[in-house]
TORKOLTOR-645801 format. One record per residue (C-alpha): x negated, y, z negated; residue in one letter. Coordinates in steps of 0.001 Angstrom, whole numbers, padded with zeros to 6 digits, always signed. Last residue first. Layout:
XYZa/...
! end
This chain:
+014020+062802-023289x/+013900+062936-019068x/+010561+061850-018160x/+009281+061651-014364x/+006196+060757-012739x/+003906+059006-015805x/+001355+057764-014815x/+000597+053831-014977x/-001367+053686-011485x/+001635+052396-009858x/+003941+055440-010808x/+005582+055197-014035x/+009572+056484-014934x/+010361+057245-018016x/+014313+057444-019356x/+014201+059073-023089x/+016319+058043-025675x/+015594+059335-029500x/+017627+059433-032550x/+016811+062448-035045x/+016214+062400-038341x/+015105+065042-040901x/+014493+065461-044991x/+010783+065486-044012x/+010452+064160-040973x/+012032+061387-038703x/+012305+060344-035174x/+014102+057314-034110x/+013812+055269-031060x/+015035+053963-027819x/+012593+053818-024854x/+014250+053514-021635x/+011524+052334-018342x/+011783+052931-015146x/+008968+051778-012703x/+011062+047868-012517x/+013084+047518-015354x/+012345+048165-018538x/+014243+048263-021751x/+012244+049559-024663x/+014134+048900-028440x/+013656+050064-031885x/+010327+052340-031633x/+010043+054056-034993x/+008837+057769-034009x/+006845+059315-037417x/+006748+063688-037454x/+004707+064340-041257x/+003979+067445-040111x/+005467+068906-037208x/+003593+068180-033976x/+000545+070680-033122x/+000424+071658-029304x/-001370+069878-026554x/+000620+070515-022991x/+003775+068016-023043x/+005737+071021-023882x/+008532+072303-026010x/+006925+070771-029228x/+009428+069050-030943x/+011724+067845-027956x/+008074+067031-026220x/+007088+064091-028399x/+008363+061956-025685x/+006406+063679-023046x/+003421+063798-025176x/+001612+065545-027600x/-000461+063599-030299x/-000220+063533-034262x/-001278+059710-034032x/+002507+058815-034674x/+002879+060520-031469x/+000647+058250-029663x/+001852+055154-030748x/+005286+056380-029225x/+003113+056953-026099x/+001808+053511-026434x/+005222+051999-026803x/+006051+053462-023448x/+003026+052282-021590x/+003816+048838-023229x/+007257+048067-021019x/+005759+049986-018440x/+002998+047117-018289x/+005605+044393-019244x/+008151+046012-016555x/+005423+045291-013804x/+003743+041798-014437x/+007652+040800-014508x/+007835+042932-011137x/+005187+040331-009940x/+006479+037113-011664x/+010235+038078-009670x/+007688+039097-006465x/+005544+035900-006696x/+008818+033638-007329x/+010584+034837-004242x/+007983+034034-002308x/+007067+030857-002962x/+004424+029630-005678x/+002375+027185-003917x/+001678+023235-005031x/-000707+021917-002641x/+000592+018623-001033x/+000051+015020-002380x/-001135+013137-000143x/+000293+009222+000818x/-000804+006368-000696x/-001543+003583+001110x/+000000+000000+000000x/
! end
């Protein structure tokens, strides 16, 4: 009895792009928990900008902490939802990002 080849195993199409825009929403997925890292470093950014007024460097009020509580992503958009809190103060945060290829940020609405 001969046996016959087994043929290379190749992902197909379809299952390169859905692991490929996985890849994707992961890496927007952790851009936006770095920017909330960010804050909580005492660092201007777009979603630190309803405290500031800018995304240029300012000073953040003291004491400002942003608890991430959920990031949906899909594709280059991404929806951060979290909670900012100061002294005596909370506010609930959603912002809508949206990342070009390189990871920049091209559009933030908080």
């Amino acid at each position: 009895m001969t046996k016959k080849p087994v043929a290379a195993i190749t992902p197909s199409a379809g299952l390169h792009e859905l692991l490929a825009a996985r890849s994707l929403r992961e890496r927007n997925r952790e851009l936006a928990l770095a920017l909330v890292a960010a804050g909580n470093r005492g660092e201007s950014n777009h979603l630190t900008r309803p405290w500031t007024g800018t995304t240029t460097p300012q000073a953040l009020p003291a004491g400002l902490r942003l608890t991430a509580h959920s990031v949906i992503a899909d594709h280059d958009a991404v929806t951060p939802r979290a909670t900012a809190r100061t002294e005596g103060a909370a506010w609930s945060l959603i912002a809508e990002l949206r990342f070009d290829a390189a990871g920049r940020i091209k559009q933030c609405h908080p």
